[in-house]
C-alpha positions as a Markdown table, in Angstrom:
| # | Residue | x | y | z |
|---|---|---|---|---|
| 1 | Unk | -71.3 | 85.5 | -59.3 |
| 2 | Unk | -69.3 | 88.5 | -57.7 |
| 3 | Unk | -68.9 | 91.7 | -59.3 |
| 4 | Unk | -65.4 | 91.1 | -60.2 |
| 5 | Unk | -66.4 | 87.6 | -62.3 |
| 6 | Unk | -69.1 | 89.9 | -64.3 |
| 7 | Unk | -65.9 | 92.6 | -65.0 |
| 8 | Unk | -64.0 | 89.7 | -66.1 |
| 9 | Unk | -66.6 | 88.0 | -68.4 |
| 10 | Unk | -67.6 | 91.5 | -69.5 |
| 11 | Unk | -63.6 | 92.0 | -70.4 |
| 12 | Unk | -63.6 | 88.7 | -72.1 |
| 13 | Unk | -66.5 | 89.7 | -75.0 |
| 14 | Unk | -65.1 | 92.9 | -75.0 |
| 15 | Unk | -61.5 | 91.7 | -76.4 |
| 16 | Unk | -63.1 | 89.3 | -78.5 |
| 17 | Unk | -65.0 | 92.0 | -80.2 |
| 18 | Unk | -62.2 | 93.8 | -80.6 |
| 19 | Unk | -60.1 | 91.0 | -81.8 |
| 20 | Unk | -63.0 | 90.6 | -84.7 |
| 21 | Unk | -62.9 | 94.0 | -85.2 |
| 22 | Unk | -59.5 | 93.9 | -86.6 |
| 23 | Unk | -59.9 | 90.8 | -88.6 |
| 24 | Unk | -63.3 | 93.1 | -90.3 |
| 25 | Unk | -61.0 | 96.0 | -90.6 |
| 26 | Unk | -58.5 | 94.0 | -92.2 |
| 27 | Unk | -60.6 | 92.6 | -94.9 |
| 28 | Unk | -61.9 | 96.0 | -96.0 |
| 29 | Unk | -58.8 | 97.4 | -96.7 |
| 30 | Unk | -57.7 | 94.5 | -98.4 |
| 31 | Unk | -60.9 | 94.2 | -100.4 |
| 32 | Unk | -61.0 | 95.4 | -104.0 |
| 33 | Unk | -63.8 | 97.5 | -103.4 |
| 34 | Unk | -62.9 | 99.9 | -100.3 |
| 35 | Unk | -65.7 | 101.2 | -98.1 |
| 36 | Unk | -63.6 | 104.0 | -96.5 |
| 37 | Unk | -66.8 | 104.7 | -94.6 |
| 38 | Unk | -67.2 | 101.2 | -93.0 |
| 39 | Unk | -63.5 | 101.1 | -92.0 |
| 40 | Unk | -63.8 | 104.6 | -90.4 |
| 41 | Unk | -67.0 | 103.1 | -88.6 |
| 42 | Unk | -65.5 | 100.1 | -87.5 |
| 43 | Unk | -61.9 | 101.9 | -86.8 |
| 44 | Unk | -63.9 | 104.4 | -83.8 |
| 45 | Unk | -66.1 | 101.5 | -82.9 |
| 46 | Unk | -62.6 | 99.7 | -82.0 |
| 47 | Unk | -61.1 | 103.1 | -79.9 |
| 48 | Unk | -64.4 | 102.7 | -78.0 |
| 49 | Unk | -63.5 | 99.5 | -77.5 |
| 50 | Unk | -60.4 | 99.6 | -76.4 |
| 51 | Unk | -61.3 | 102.5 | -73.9 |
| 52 | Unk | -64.1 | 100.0 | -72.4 |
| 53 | Unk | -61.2 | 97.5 | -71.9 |
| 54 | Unk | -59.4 | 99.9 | -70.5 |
| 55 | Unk | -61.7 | 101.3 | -68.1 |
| 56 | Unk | -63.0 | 97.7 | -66.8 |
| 57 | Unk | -59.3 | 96.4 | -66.4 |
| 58 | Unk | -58.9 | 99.6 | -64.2 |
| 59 | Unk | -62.0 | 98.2 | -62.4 |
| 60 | Unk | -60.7 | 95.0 | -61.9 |
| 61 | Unk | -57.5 | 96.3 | -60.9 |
| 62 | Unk | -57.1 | 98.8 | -57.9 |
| 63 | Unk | -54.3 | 101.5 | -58.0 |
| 64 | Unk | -52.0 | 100.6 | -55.6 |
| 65 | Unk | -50.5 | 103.7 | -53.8 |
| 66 | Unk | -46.7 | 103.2 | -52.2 |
């Protein structure tokens, strides 16, 4: 297993923790008792996230220069 294959597993649980962060996020707020807290926690959790996804997808793929 290469370096790119571990980027692109890595990439893989990353979205899919992002993915369930949502749905998590998304029953909070619906739920009748709000933990504004939790959904702040879980809301920066996700931005970190999503950064991570970011960065490895830069990883994976090279800037091209023309």
């Amino acid at each position: 297993m290469d370096e790119q294959d571990v980027l692109r597993a890595r990439l893989e649980i990353v979205k899919q923790e992002h993915r369930d962060l949502d749905d998590a996020i998304r029953a909070l707020e619906t739920a009748s008792l709000r933990d504004e807290l939790q959904i702040r926690r879980l809301k920066k959790r996700k931005l970190m996230l999503r950064d991570e996804i970011v960065r490895i997808e830069d990883q994976i793929t090279p800037d091209i220069i023309a």
